[in-house]
C-alpha positions, 0 to 999 in steps of 0.5 A: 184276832179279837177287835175291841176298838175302832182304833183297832179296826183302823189299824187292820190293813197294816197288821194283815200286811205286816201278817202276810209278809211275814207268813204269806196268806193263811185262813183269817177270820175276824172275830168283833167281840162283846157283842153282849154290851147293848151300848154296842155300836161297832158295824161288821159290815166296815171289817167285811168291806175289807175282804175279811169274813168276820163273826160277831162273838161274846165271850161273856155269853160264849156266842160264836167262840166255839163256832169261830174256832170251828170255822177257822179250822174248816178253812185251815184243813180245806186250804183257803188262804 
């Protein structure tokens, strides 16, 4: 899921447990988009304080995207969830 707001992040709690009541655990990696803007002030560490892993990306500049996907994949196949 690709964060852009801080309400967004607000409201990660109730969608991870709306998510794993409805799959149960699965891989989840949140991706913290437009890290390309310079007026950027979103802090990763806020997201990683809740037990996600994150991965700053652009999909503008194409940084991380592809490495996101990648990672996500690997903890798919290994079984973490």
């Amino acid at each position: 899921m690709l964060f852009r707001s801080h309400e967004t992040v607000d409201s990660l709690d109730t969608w991870h447990s709306s998510l794993v009541a409805t799959v149960g655990e699965i891989p989840i990696i949140i991706l913290i988009n437009k890290t390309d803007l310079p007026e950027w002030k979103f802090r990763q560490q806020d997201i990683e304080s809740m037990g996600f892993e994150t991965m700053l990306t652009s999909a503008k500049t194409g940084e991380n995207v592809e490495l996101g996907f990648q990672k996500l994949s690997e903890m798919m196949l290994s079984g973490q969830g």
